[in-house]
LUMGU-922011 format. One record per residue: residue in one letter; chain; x, y, z of N, C-alpha, C, CB in turn. Coordinates in pm, 1 decimal. Glycine has a CB too. Example, Ala and Ser with C-alpha at 12.3 -4.5 7.8 and 13.67 -1.06 7.14 Angstrom:
2
<atom residuo="a" cadena="A" n_u="1319.0" n_v="-569.0" n_w="780.0" ca_u="1230.0" ca_v="-450.0" ca_w="780.0" c_u="1320.0" c_v="-330.0" c_w="780.0" cb_u="1130.8" cb_v="-447.3" cb_w="904.6"/>
<atom residuo="s" cadena="A" n_u="1285.0" n_v="-225.0" n_w="708.0" ca_u="1367.0" ca_v="-106.0" ca_w="714.0" c_u="1290.0" c_v="3.0" c_w="787.0" cb_u="1408.4" cb_v="-59.8" cb_w="572.5"/>
END
This chain:
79
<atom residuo="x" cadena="A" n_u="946.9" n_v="2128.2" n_w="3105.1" ca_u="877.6" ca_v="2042.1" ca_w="3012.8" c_u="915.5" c_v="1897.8" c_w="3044.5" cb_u="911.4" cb_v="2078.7" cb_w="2865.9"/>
<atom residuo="x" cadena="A" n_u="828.6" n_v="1789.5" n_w="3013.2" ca_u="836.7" ca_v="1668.8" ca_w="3065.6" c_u="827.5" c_v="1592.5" c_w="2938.8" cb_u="733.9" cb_v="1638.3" cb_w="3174.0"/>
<atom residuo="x" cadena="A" n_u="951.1" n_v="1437.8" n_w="2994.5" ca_u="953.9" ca_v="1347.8" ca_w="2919.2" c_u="888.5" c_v="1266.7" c_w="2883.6" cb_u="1007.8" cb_v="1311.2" cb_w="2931.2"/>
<atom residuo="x" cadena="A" n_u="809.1" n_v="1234.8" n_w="2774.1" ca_u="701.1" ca_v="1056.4" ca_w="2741.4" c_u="798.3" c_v="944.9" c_w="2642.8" cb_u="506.0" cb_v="1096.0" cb_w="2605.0"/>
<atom residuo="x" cadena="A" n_u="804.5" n_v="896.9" n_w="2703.1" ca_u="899.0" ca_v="755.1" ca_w="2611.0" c_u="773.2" c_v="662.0" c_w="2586.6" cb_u="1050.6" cb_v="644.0" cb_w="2727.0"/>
<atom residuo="x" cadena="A" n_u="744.7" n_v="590.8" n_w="2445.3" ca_u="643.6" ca_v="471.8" ca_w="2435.0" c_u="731.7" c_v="404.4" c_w="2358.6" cb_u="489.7" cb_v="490.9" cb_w="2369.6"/>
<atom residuo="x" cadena="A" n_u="738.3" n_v="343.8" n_w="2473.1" ca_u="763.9" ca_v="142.1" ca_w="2483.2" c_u="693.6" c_v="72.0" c_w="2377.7" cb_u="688.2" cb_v="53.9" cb_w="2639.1"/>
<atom residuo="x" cadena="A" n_u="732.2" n_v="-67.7" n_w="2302.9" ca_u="654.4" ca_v="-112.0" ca_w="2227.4" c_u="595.0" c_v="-80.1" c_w="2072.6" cb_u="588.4" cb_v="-110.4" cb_w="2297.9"/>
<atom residuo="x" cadena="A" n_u="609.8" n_v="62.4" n_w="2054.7" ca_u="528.0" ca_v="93.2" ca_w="1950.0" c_u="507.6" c_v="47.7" c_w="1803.5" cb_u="546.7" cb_v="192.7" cb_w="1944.3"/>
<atom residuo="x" cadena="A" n_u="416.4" n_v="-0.5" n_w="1776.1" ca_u="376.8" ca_v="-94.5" ca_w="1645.1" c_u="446.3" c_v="-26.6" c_w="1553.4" cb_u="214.6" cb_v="-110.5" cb_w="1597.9"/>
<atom residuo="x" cadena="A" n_u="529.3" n_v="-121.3" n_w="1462.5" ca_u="620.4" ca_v="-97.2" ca_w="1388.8" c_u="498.7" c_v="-19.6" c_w="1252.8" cb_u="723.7" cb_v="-249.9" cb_w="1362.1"/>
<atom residuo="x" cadena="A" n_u="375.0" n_v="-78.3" n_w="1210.7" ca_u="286.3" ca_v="-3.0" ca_w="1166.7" c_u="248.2" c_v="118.1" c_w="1200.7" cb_u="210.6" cb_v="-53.0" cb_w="1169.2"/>
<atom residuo="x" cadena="A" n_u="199.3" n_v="107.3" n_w="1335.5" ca_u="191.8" ca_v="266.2" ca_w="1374.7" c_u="310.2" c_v="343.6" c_w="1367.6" cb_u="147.7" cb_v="287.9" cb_w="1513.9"/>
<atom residuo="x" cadena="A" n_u="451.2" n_v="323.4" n_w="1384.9" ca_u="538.6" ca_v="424.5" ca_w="1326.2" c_u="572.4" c_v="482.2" c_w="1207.6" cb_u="620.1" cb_v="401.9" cb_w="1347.4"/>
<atom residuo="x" cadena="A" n_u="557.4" n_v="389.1" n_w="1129.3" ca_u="575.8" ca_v="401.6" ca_w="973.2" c_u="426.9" c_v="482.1" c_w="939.0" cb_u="596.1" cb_v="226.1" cb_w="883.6"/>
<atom residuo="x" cadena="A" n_u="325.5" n_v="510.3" n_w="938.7" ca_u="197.3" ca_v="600.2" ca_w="947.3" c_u="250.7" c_v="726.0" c_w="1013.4" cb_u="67.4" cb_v="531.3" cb_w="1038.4"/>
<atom residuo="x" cadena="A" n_u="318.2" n_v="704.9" n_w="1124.2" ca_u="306.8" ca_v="821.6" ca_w="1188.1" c_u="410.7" c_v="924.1" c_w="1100.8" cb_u="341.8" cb_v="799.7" cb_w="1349.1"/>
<atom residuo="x" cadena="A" n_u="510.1" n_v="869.0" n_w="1059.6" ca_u="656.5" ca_v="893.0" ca_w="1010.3" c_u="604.2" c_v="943.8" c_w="827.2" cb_u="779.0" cb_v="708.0" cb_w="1030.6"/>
<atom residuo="x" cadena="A" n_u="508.5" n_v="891.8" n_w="809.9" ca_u="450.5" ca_v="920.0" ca_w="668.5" c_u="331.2" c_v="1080.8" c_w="747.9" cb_u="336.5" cb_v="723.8" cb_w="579.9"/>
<atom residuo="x" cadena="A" n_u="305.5" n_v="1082.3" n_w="796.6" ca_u="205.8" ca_v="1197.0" ca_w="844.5" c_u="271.1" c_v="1324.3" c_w="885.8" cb_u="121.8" cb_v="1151.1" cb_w="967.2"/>
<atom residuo="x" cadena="A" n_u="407.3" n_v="1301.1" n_w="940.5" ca_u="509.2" ca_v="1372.7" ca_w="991.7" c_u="523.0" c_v="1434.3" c_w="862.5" cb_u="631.9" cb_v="1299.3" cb_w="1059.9"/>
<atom residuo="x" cadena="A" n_u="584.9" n_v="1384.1" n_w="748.2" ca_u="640.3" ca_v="1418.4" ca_w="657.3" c_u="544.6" c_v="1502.4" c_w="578.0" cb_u="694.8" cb_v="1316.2" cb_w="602.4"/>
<atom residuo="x" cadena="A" n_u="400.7" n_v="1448.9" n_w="580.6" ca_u="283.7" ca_v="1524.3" ca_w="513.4" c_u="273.8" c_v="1628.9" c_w="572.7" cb_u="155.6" cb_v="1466.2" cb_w="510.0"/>
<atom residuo="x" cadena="A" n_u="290.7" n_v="1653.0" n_w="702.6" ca_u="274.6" ca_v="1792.7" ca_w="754.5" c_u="411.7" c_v="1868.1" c_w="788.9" cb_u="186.1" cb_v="1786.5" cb_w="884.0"/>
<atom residuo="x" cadena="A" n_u="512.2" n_v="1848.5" n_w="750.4" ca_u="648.1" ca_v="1892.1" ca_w="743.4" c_u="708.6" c_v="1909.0" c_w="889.9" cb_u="654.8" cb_v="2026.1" cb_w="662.3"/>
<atom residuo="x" cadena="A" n_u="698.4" n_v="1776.9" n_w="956.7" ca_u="716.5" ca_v="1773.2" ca_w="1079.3" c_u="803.6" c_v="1668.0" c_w="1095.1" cb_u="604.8" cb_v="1767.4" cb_w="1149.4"/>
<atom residuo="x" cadena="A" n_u="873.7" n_v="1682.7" n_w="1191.6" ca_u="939.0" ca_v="1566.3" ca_w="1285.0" c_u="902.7" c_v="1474.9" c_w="1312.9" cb_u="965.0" cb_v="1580.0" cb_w="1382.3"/>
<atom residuo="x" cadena="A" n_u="871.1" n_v="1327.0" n_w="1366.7" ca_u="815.7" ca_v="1227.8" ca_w="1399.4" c_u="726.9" c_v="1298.6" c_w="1551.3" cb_u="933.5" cb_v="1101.0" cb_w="1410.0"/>
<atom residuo="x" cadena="A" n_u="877.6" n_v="1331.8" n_w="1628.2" ca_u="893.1" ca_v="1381.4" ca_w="1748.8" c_u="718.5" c_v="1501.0" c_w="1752.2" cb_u="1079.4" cb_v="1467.9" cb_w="1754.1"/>
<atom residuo="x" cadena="A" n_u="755.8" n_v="1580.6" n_w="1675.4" ca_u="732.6" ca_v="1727.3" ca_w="1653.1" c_u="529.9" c_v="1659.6" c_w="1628.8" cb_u="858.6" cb_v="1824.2" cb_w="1471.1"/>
<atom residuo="x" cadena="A" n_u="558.0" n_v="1585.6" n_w="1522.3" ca_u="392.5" ca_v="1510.1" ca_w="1502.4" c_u="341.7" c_v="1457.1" c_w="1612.9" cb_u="380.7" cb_v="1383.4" cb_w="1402.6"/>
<atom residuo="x" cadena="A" n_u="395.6" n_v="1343.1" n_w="1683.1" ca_u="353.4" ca_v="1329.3" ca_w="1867.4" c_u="300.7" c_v="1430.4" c_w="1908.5" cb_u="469.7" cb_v="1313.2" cb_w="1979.0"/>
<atom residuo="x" cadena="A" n_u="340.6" n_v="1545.6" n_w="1928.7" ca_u="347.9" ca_v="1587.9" ca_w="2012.2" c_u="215.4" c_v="1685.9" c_w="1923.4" cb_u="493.4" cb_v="1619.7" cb_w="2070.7"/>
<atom residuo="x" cadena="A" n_u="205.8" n_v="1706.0" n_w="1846.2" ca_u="93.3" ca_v="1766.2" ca_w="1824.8" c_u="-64.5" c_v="1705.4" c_w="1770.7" cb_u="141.2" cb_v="1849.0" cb_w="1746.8"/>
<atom residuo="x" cadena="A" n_u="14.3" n_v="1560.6" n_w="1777.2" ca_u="-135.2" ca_v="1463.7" ca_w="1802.4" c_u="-193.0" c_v="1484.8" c_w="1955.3" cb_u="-99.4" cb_v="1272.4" cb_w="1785.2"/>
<atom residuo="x" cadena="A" n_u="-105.9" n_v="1459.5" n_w="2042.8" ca_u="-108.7" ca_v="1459.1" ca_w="2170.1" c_u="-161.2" c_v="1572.2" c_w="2217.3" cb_u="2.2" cb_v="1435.9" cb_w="2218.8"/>
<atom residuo="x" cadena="A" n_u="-132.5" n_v="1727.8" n_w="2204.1" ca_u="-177.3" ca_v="1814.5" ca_w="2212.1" c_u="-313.6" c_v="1826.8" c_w="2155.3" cb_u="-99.8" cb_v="1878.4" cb_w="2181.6"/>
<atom residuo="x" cadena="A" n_u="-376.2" n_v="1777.5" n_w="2053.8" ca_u="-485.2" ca_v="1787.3" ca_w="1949.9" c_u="-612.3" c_v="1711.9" c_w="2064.6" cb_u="-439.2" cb_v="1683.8" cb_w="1773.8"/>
<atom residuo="x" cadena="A" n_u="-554.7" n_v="1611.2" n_w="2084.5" ca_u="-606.6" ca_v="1522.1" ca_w="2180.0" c_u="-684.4" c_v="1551.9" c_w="2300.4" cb_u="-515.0" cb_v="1462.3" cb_w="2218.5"/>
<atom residuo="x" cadena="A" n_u="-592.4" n_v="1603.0" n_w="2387.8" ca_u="-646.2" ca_v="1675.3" ca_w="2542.1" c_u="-665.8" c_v="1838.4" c_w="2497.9" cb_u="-500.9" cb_v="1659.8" cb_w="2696.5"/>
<atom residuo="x" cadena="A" n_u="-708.2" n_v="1910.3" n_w="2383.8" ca_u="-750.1" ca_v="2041.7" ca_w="2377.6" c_u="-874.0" c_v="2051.1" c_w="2440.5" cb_u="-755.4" cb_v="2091.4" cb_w="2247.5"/>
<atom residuo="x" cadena="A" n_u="-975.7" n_v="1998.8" n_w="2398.8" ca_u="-1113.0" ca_v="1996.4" ca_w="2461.7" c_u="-1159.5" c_v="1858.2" c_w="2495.3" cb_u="-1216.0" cb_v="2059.7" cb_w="2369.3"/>
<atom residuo="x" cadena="A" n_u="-1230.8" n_v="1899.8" n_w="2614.5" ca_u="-1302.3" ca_v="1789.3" ca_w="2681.0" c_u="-1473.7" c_v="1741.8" c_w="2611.9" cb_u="-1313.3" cb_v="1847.5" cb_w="2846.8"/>
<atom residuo="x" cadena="A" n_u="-1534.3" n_v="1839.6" n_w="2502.2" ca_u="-1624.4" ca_v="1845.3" ca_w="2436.1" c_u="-1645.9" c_v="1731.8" c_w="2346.4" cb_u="-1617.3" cb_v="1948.8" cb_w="2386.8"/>
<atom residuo="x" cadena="A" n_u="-1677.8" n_v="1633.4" n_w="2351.8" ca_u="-1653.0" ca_v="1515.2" ca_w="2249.7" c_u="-1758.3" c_v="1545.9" c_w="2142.5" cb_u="-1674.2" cb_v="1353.2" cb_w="2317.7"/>
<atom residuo="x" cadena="A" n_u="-1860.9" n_v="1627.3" n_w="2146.6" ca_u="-1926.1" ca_v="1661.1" ca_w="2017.6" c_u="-1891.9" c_v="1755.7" c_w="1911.7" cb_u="-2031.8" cb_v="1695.0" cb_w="2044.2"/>
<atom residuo="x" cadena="A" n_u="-1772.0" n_v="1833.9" n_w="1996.9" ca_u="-1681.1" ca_v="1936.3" ca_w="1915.2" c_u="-1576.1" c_v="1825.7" c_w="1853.5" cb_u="-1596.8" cb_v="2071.6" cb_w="2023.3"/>
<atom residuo="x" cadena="A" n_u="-1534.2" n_v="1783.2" n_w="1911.3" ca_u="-1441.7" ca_v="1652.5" ca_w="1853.8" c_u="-1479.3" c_v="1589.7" c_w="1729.3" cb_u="-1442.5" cb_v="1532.5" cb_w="1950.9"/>
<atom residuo="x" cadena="A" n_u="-1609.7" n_v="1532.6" n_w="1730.4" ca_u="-1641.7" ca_v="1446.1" ca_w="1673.6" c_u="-1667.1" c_v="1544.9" c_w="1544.6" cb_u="-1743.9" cb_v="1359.1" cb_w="1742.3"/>
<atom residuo="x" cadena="A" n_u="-1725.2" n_v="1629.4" n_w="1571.9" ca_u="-1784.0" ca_v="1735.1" ca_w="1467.4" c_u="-1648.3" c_v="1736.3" c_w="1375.1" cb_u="-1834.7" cb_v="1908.8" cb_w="1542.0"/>
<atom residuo="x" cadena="A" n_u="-1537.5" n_v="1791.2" n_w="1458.4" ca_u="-1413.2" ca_v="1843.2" ca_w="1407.5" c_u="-1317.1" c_v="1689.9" c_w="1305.0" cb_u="-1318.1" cb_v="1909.9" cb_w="1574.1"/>
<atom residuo="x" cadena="A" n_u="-1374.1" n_v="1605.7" n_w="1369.2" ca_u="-1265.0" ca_v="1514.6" ca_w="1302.3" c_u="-1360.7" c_v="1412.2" c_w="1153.0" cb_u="-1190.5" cb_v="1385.8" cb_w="1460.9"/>
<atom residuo="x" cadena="A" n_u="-1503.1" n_v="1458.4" n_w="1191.0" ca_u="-1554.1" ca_v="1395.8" ca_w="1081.3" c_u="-1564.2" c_v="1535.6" c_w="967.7" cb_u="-1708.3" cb_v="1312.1" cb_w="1125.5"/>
<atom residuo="x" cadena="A" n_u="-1519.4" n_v="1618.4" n_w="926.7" ca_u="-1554.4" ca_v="1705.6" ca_w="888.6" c_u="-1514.8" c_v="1633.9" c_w="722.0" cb_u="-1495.2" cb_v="1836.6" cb_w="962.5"/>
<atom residuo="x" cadena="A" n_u="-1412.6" n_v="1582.2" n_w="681.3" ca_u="-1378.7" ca_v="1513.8" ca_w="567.1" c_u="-1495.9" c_v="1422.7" c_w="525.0" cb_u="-1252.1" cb_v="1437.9" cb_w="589.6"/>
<atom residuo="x" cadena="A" n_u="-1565.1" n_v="1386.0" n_w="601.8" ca_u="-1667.7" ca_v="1275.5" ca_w="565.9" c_u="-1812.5" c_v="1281.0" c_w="590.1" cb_u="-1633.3" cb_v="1164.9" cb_w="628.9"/>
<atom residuo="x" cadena="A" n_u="-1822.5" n_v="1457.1" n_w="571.0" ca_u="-1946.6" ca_v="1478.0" ca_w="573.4" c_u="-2036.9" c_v="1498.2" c_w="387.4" cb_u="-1945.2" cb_v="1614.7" cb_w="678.8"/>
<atom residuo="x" cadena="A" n_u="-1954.9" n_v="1434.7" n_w="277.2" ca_u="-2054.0" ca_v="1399.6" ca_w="191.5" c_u="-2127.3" c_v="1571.6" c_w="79.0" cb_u="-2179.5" cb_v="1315.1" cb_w="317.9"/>
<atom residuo="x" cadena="A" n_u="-2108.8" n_v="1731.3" n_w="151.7" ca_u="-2123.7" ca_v="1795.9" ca_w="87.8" c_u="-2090.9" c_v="1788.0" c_w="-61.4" cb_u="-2090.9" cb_v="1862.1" cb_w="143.8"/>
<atom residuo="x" cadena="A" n_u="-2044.5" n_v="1766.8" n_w="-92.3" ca_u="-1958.9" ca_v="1777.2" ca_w="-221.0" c_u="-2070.2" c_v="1637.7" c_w="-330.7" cb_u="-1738.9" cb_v="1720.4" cb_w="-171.9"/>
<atom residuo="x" cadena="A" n_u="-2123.4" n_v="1584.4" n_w="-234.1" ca_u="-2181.8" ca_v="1447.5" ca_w="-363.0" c_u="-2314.7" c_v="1503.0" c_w="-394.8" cb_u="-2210.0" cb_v="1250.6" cb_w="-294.1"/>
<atom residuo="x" cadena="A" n_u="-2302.9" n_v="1459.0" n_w="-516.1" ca_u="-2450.0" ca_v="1468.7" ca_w="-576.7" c_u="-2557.3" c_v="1428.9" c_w="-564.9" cb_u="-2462.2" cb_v="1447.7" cb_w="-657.6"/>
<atom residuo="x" cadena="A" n_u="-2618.7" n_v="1484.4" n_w="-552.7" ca_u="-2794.7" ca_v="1457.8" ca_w="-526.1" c_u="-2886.2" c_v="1418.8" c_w="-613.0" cb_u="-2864.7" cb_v="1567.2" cb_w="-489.8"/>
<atom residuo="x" cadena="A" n_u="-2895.7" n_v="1280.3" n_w="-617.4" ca_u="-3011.8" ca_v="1230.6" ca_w="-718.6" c_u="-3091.6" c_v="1281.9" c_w="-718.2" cb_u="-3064.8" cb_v="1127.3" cb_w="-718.4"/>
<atom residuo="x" cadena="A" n_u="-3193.9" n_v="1274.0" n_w="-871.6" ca_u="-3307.9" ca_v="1381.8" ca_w="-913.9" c_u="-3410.0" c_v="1360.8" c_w="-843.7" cb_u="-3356.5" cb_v="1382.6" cb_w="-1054.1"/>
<atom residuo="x" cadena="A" n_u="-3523.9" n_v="1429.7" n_w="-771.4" ca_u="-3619.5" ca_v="1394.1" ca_w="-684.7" c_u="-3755.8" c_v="1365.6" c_w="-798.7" cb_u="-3638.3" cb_v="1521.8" cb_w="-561.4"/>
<atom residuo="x" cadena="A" n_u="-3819.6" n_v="1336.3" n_w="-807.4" ca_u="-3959.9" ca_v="1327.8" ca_w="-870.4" c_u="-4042.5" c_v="1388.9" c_w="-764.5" cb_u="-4012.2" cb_v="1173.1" cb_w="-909.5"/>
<atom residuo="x" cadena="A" n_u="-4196.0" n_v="1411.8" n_w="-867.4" ca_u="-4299.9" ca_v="1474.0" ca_w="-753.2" c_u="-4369.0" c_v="1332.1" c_w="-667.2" cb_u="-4447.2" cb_v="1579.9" cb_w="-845.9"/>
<atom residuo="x" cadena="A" n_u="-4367.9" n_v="1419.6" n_w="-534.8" ca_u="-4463.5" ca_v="1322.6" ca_w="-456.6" c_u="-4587.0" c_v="1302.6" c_w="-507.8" cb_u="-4489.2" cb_v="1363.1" cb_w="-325.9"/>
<atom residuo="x" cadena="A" n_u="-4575.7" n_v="1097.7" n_w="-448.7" ca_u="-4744.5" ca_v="1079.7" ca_w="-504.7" c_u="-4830.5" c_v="1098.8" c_w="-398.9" cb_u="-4789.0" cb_v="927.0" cb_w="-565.9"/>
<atom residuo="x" cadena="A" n_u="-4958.7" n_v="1114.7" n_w="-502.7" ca_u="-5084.0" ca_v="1141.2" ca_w="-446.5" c_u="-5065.2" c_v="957.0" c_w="-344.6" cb_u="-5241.3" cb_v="1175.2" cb_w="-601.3"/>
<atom residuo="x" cadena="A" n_u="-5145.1" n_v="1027.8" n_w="-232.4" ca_u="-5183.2" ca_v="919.4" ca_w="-105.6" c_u="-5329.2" c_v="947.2" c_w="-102.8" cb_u="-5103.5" cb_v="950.0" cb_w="63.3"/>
<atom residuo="x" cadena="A" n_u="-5399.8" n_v="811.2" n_w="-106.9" ca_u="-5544.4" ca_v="807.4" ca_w="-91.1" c_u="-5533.6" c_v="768.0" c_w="56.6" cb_u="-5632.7" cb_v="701.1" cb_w="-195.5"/>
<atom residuo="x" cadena="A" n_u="-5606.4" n_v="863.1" n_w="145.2" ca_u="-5610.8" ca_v="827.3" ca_w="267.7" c_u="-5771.1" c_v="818.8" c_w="294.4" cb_u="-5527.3" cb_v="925.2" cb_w="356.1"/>
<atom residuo="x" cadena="A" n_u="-5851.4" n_v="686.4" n_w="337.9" ca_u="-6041.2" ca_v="708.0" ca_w="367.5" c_u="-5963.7" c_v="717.2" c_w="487.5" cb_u="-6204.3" cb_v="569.2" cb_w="339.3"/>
<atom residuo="x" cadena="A" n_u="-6033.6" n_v="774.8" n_w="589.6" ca_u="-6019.3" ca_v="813.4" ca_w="705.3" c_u="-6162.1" c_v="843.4" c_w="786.2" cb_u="-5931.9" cb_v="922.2" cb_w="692.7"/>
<atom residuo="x" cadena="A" n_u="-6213.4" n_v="746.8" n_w="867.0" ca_u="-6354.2" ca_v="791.4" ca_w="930.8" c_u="-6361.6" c_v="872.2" c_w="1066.6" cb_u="-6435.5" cb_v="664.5" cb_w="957.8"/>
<atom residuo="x" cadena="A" n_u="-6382.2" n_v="971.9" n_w="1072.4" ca_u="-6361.8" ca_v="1060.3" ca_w="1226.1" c_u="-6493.6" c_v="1068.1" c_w="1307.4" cb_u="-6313.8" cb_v="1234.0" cb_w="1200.7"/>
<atom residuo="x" cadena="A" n_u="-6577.5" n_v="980.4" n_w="1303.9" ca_u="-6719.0" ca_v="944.1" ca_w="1326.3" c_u="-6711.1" c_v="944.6" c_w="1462.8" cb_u="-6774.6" cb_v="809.5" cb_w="1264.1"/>
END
């Protein structure tokens, strides 16, 4: 198994990451590494996209009341 050291890392982005760790009862370490893994699983970016918007697809909201469609007067000459 191989080493990744990141250099630099935004003192914001640790403190997120370190709060996400904890939400999922993980290590800082242990969370890396399964972002990272999450990451390069599939090369499918519409499975991706599918998969990571799934929170913000809106099922759950309510649907304003529809009324009936109106009548459309269409003259139309086919002469």
């Amino acid at each position: 198994m191989s080493t990744v050291t990141v250099r630099h890392l935004d003192p914001e982005v640790q403190k997120r990451l370190k709060l996400r760790a904890a939400r999922n009862g993980r290590s800082m370490e242990a969370e890396a590494r399964a972002i990272l893994s999450a990451a390069v699983a599939s090369d499918d970016l519409a499975s991706d996209w599918l998969r990571m918007s799934e929170g913000f697809r809106g099922d759950d909201l309510p649907l304003p009341e529809r009324s009936a469609p109106r009548d459309v007067d269409v003259d139309v000459d086919v002469t």
